[in-house]
C-alpha positions as CSV (number, residue, x, y, z in Angstrom):
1,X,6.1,35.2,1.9
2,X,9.3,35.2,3.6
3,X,12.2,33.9,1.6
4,X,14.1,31.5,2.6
5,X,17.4,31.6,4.5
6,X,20.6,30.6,4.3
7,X,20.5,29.2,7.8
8,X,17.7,27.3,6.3
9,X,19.1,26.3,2.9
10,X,21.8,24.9,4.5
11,X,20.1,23.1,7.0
12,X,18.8,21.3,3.8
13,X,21.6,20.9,1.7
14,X,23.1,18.9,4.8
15,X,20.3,16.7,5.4
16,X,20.4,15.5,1.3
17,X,24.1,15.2,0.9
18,X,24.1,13.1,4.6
19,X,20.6,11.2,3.5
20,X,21.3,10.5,-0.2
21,X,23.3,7.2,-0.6
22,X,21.3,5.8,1.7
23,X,17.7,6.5,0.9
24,X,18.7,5.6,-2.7
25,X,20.2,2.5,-2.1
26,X,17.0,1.9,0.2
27,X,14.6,2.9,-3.2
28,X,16.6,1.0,-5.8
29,X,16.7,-2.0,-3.7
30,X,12.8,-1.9,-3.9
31,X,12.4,-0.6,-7.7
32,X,13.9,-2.0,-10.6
33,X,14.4,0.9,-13.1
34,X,16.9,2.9,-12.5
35,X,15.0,5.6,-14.0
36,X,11.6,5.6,-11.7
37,X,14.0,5.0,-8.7
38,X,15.5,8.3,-9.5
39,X,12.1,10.0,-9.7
40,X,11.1,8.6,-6.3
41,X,14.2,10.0,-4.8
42,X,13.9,13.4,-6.4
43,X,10.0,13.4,-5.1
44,X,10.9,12.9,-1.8
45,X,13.5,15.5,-2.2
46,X,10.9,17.7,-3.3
47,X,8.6,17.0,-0.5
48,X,10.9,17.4,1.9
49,X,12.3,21.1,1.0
50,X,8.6,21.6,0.7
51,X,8.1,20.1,4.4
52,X,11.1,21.8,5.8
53,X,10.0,25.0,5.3
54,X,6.4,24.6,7.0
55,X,6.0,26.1,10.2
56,X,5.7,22.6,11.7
57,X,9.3,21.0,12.2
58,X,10.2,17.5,11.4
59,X,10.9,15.9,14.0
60,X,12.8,12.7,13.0
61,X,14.1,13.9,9.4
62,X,15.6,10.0,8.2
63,X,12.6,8.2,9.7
64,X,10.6,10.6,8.0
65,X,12.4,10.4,4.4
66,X,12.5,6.7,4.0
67,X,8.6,6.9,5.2
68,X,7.8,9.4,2.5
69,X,10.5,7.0,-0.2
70,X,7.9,4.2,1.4
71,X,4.9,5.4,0.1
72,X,6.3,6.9,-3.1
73,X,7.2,3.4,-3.9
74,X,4.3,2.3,-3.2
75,X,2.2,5.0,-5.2
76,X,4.4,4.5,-8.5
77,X,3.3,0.5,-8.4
78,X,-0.3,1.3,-8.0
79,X,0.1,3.4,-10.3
80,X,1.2,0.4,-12.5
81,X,-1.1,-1.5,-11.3
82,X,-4.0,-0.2,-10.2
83,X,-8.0,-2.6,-10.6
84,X,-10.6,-2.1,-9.3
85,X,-11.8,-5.3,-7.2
86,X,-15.0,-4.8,-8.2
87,X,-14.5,-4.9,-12.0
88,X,-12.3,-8.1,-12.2
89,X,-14.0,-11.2,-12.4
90,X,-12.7,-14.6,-14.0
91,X,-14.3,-16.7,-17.2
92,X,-17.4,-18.1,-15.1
93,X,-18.5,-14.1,-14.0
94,X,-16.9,-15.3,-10.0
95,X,-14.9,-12.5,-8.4
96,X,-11.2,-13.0,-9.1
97,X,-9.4,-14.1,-5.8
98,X,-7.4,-11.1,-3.9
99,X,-4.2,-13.4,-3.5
100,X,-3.9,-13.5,-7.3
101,X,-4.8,-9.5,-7.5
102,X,-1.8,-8.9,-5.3
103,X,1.9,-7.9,-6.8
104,X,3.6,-11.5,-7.3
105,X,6.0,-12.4,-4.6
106,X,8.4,-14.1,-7.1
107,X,8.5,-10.6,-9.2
108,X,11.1,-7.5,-8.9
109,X,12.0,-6.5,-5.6
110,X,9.4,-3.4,-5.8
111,X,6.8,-6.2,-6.1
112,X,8.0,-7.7,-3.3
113,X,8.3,-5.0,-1.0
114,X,4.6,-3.8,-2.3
115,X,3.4,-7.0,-1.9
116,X,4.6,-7.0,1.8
117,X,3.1,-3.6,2.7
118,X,-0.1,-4.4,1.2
119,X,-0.3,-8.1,3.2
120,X,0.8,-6.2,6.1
121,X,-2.1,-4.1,6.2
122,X,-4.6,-6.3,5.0
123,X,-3.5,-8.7,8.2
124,X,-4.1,-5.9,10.4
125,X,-7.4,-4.9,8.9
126,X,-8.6,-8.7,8.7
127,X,-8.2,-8.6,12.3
128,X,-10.4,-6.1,13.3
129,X,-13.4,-8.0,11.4
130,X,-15.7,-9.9,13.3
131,X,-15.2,-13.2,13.1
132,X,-17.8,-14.1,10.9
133,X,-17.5,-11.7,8.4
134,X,-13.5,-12.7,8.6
135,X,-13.8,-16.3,7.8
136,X,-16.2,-15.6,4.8
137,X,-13.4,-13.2,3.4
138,X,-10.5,-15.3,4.1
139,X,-12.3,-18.4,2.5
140,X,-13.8,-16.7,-0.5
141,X,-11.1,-14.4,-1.5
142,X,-8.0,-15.9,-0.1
143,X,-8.7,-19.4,-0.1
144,X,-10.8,-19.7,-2.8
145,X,-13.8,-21.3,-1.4
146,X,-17.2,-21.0,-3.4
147,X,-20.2,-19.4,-1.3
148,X,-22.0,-22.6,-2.1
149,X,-19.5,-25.1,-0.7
150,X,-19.1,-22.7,2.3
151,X,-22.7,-22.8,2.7
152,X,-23.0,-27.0,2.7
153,X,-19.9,-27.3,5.1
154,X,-21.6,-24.4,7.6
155,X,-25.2,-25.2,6.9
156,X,-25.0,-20.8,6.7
157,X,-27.3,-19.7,3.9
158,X,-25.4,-18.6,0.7
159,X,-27.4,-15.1,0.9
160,X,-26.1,-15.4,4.9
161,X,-22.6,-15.7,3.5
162,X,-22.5,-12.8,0.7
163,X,-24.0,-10.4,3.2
164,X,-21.0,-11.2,5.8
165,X,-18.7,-10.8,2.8
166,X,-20.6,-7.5,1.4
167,X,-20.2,-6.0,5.0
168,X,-16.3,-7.5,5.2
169,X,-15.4,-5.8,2.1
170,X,-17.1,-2.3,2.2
171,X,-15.3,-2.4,6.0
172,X,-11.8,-3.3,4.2
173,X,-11.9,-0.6,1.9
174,X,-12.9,1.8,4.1
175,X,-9.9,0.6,6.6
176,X,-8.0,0.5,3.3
177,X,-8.1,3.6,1.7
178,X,-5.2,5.0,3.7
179,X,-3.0,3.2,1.8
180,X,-4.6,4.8,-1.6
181,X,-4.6,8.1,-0.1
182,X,-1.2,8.5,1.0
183,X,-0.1,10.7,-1.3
């Protein structure tokens, strides 16, 4: 292995002293201890040195930063958070609805910004359902809609309508596991 040199050190040194304030101030706007803040920013210090010295450039060194702060943020509050869907269910034995699952909106600005990404994504990957399969989702998990009331207002079987949401939601974590795997 070939050490490092100055030419390269250097190269990196600049880049944190320009990139520092400001991909900070981005992290701590988005998590509220001071503390785990700090971590993210020295992780994606980390990664980048470690990046920096692959044979592969970088091309767009901020835009790539603030992407890496992105998901480091977003891997430390999963890391809090992290349920499985399939093991939450409320009193009566239903399936918890994903809205409540979902970082609260009204919490610290990490929540927030989570929150956002996650919706974000979800949006995306809603619309790439077929139509069906999307309105069952939507109405059970989002709206809060019982299969059987679904059922009475479509005149859909209930069976019908927990198949199209089975098929929905092995097709959303599939589409979804990006976000879990970006590490």
């Amino acid at each position: 292995m070939t050490p490092p040199n100055s030419t390269t050190e250097q190269d990196i040194a600049a880049t944190v002293l320009r990139e520092r304030s400001r991909l900070g101030n981005f992290i701590r706007s988005r998590v509220r201890d001071p503390t785990d803040a700090d971590d993210i920013l020295q992780d994606v210090f980390y990664e980048f040195v470690q990046a920096y010295r692959l044979p592969e450039p970088i091309e767009q060194v901020s835009a790539w930063l603030f992407r890496v702060a992105r998901n480091r943020i977003i891997d430390r509050f999963r890391k809090k958070k992290e349920v499985r869907l399939d093991d939450m269910t409320d009193d009566d034995g239903e399936d918890c609805r994903l809205d409540l699952l979902l970082p609260s909106a009204d919490g610290s600005p990490e929540d927030a910004y989570a929150r956002s990404v996650l919706l974000e994504e979800l949006q995306t990957a809603l619309e790439e359902l077929p139509a069906s399969q999307r309105e069952v989702f939507v109405a059970h998990e989002l709206d809060g809609v019982s299969f059987k009331e679904m059922a009475a207002q479509s005149g859909t079987s209930v069976n019908t309508l927990l198949a199209r949401k089975r098929y929905a939601v092995l097709y959303l974590r599939t589409r979804l596991q990006t976000l879990y795997d970006n590490e």
